[in-house]
N, C-alpha and C positions, 0 to 999 in steps of 0.2 A: 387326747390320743392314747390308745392304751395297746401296749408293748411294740412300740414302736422300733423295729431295726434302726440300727445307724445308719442302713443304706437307703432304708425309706424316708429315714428325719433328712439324710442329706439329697433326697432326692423333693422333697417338701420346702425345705428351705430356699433351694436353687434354684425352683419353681418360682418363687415371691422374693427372692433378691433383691431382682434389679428395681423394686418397686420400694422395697425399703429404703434400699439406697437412692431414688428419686426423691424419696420425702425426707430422708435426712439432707441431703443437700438444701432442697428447697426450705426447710426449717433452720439449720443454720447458714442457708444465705453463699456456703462456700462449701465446693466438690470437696478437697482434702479436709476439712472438719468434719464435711459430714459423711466422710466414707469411715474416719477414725470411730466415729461412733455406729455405726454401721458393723465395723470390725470387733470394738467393745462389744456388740450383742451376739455375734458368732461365737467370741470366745463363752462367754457367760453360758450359753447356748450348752459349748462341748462340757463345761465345767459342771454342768448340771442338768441334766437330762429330760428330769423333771418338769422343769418348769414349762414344756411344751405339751404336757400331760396335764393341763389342767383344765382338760371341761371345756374349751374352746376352739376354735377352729385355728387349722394351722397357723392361718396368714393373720389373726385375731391375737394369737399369742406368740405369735417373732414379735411383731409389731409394740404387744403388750412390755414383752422383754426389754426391749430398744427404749421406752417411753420410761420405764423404773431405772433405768441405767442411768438416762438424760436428768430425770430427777432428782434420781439421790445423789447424782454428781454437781446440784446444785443447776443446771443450763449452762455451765459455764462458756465464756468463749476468747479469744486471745482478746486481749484490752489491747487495742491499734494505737498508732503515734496519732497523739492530740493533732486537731487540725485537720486531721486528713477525713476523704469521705467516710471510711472506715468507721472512724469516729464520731462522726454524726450519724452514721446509721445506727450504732449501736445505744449514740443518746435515745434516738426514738422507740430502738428497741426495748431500753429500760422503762420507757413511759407505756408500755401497753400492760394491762390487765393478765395478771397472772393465767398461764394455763391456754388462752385464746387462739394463741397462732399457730400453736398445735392441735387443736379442735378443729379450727378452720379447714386444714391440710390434709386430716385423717378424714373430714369430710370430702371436702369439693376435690379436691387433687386424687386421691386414692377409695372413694366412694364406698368408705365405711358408712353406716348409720348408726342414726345417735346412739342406737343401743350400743353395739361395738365402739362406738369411740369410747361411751363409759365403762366397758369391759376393758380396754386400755387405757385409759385414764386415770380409774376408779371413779367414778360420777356416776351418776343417775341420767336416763335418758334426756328429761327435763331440764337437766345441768348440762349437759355435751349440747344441746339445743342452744343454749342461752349463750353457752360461750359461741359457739359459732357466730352467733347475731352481734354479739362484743366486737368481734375480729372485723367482723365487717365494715364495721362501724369505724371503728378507732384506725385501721389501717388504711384504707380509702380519704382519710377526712383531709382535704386540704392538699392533695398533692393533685397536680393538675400536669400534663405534658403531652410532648407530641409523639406522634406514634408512626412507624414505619409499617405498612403489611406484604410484606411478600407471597402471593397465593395465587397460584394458577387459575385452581375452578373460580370462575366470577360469581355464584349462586354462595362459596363457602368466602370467600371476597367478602360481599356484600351485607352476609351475614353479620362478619369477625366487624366489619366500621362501624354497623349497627349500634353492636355493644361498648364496641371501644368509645364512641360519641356517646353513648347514653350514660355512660362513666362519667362525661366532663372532658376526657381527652381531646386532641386534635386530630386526626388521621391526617398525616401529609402526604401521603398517597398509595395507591398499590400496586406493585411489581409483581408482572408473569413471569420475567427473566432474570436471571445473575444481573445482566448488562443495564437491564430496567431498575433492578433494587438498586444498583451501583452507582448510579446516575441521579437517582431521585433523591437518596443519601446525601451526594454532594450539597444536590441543591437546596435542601432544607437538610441538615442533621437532625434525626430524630432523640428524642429521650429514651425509646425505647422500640423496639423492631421485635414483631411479632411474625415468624417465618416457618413457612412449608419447606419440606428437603428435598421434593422433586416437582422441578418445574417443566412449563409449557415446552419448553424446546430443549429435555432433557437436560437442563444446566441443573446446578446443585444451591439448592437456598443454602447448606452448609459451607458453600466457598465465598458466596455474597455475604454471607454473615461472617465470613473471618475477613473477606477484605475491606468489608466497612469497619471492621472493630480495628485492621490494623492498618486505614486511611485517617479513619476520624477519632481512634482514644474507643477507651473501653466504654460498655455502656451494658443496660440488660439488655437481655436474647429469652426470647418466648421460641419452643418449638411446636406449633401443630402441627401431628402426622399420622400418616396411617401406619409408619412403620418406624414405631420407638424404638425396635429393636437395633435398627444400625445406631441408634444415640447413647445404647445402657451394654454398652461395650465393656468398658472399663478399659479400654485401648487407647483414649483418647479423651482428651478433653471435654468432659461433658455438660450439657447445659444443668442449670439448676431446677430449670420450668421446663417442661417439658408436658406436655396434652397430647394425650393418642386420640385419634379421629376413631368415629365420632365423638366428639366432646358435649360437653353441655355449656350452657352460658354460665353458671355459674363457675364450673371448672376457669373459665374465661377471667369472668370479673375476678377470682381469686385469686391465678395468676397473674395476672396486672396488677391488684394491687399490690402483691407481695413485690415483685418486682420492680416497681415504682419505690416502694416503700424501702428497699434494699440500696436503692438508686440517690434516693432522694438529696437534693443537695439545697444553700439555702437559694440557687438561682431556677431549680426547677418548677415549673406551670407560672415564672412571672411571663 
């Protein structure tokens, strides 16, 4: 970018925010970690002007900033009380292949290409490639569960059990309404619910998703929708996954595993 205003760098930035801030979350697993690093990159941002001046494209180099902050800080993340799921997620997150589940994310989640993920990364196209296929690989492997869908349209329905079955998953079934997701919840608890925010008869997939979580215990929440925008608020609690329509199936398979994978406990997919 070259002599860039402040009012243009902050009218550039707030453009691609809340898009940073979805993959920091989804990368570290948790809103308040990953909006702190989100924050860390704003400052670094105002502290040095430059570093948005280099030869890349705006949303290429927030993103670049955020991924050298994340690294030279090590990845670190709060080490959780032994025992807890916390802590099992984070065993599994120490066993993944360096670099991978951030290749994954900057691909399918926020639909960089390889080239750009290695202008972020520093990799080779070649290399942001291969990690991708890593990630795929090692976070999917072995985690099996069952899935809730809450979706009105029957054609994107049909589509989403598709994938979720071609995964391994179970689909326990799919809800048009609050009253339908709420119900089916009961009757099978899902491992994971993947939910639309506006239903058949005007009800809110976002209310059916808080009263299942505060009926049945916490669990992951997938959002697909045509309108991320009431989700990347910052007003409110936000999901970690999050898919704007149209999606792709990979966007799909990616979010599920990662959410599975964040989830994962030792009674999941027996």
């Amino acid at each position: 970018m070259s002599e860039t205003t402040g009012r243009d760098l902050a009218a550039v930035i707030g453009n691609e925010l809340p898009y940073l801030r979805r993959y920091a979350r989804a990368l570290t697993g948790r809103q308040d970690t990953g909006d702190r690093y989100a924050a860390a990159t704003l400052e670094a941002i105002l502290a040095d002007r430059d570093i948005m001046r280099a030869g890349l494209s705006p949303k290429v180099a927030l993103f670049r900033t955020f991924n050298i902050i994340w690294a030279t800080s090590g990845s670190p993340v709060e080490r959780p009380e032994e025992g807890t799921l916390e802590a099992r997620t984070q065993t599994r997150l120490d066993g993944l292949t360096r670099n991978t589940r951030e290749a994954l994310l900057l691909n399918t989640i926020e639909g960089f290409s390889n080239e750009e993920i290695g202008q972020i990364m520093d990799l080779s196209a070649l290399e942001a490639a291969e990690m991708v296929e890593i990630a795929r690989r090692e976070m999917s492997s072995g985690l099996r569960g069952d899935v809730l869908i809450i979706e009105d349209e029957a054609i994107i329905a049909m589509d989403i059990s598709m994938i979720v079955e071609r995964m391994g998953h179970n689909v326990t079934g799919v809800a048009r309404t609050r009253d339908g997701a709420e119900s089916l919840a009961a009757k099978h608890l899902p491992d994971l619910v993947l939910a639309d925010i506006q239903l058949a008869d005007k009800s809110s997939g976002i209310d059916a998703v808080n009263t299942i979580l505060r009926d049945h215990g916490d669990r992951p929440v997938i959002f697909i929708t045509a309108f991320p925008e009431r989700l990347l608020t910052g007003e409110r609690p936000e999901p970690a996954f999050l898919i704007a329509k149209p999606y792709t199936e990979d966007q799909v398979r990616s979010a599920i595993s990662q959410a599975m994978f964040f989830a994962s406990t030792e009674g999941l997919g027996n």
